[in-house]
Structure formats: structure tokens, C-alpha cells
N, C-alpha and C positions, 0 to 999 in steps of 0.2 A: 543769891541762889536762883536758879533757872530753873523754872515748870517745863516737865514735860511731858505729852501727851501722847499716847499711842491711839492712831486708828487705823482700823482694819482695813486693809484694801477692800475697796467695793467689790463685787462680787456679781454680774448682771444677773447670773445664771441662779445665782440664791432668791433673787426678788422675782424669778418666774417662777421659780418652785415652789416661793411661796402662794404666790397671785396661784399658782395650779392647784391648791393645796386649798386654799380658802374657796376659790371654785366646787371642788366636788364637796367639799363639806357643807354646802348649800344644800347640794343633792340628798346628803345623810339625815332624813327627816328622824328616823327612829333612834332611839338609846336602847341600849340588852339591858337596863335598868327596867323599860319596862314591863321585860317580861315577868316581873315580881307580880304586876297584878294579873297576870294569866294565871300564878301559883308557881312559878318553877322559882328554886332557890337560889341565892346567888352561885352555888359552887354550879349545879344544875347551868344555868347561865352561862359561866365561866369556861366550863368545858365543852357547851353546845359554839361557842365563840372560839375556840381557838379549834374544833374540828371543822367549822366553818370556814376557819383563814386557812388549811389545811389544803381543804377540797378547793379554797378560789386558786393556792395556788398551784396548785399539780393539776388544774384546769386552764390554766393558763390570762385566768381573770388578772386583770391588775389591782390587786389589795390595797392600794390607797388610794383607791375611786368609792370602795366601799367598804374600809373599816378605818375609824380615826379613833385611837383611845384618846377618854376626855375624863377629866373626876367631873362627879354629879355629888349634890347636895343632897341628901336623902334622911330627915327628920335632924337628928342633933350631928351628924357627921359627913362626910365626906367617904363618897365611895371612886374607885375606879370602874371607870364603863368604857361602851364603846357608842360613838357615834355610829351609826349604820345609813347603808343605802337600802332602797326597797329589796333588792337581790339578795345583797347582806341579811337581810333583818328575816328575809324567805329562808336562805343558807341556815341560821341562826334557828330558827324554830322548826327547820324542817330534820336540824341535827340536835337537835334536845331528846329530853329522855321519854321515848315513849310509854311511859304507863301514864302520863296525862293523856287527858282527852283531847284538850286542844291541839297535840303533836299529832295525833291518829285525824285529827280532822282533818287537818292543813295538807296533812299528807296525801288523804284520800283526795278532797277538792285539788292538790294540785296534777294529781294524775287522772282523775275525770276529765279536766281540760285540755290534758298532756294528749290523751289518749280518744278526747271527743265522745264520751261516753254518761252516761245518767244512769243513776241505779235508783 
């Protein structure tokens, strides 16, 4: 009887996408995990995270420089998250649901700076 083995043609262009991939996920310091201790829910989260991949790209941002879903460990289970970039993680809380405070805040400070202004 003869073994036989199948391997996959090498592929350059897959071991740069990776190396590009593993690059900007350096960049992605934050999780939407945790905006849990800001107070917003996961579903809150959830849908602040996909109007955020929304707005990167019909802005023409490139969405895997700034969102990489990853599961996170969170007390006895396993959640789905997202890795985020600081842009990401601004997109993300700046599209959550405003009757928190912390969105009315983030909001206000990021258009005082926008706009060079102090109230």
C-alpha cells in the first residue's frame, strides 16, 4: 500500500496577507468587549460595531486595518468580539446608543476639537 500526501501549492501572496493582517492587529489596542464596563450591552455593542464597519466603508477607510473579529473570554464563556483600532474603537462609541452619557460625551469632546472650540 502507498501513502499519499496532499500539499497545497504554496501560495506567496497568502503569507503577505497574513504578515499584513498580523501587522495592523498590533495597531488594534481595543476590544468592543470593553465597552461592557462603560455600561453599554452587548447587543448595544453589537450594533454600534457593524454601523461603525458601515460608515468605514462607504468612507472609503479599509476595514481590516481597523476591525478584526476575535472571541474573548469573558467570566465562564466565550464571547465573539472585535479587535479594534483607536479610529475603530472612536467609530464604535461615537455610533452607540446615545441615552448613555459616555456617547454624549465622546461626542461633544470629539467636535470641540473638530471645531477648536471650549464651552
Amino acid at each position: 500500500m502507498q501513502l499519499l500526501r496532499y500539499t497545497k501549492p504554496y501560495d506567496a501572496s497568502n503569507g503577505i496577507h497574513d504578515f499584513m493582517g498580523f501587522y495592523y492587529s498590533i495597531n488594534m489596542k481595543y476590544l468592543a468587549s470593553d465597552l461592557l464596563d462603560k455600561g453599554l450591552s452587548p447587543e448595544q455593542i453589537r450594533d454600534a460595531v457593524s454601523v461603525a464597519i458601515k460608515i468605514a466603508h462607504s468612507s472609503g477607510i479599509e476595514v481590516h486595518k481597523h476591525f478584526l473579529p476575535v472571541f474573548s473570554g469573558i467570566e465562564q464563556g466565550i464571547i465573539q468580539d472585535c479587535k479594534l483600532s483607536h479610529l475603530g474603537y472612536g467609530l464604535v462609541l461615537m455610533n452607540a446608543n446615545v441615552n448613555l452619557s459616555i456617547v454624549g460625551e465622546f461626542q461633544v469632546d470629539v467636535l470641540k476639537g473638530y471645531l477648536n472650540i471650549s464651552l
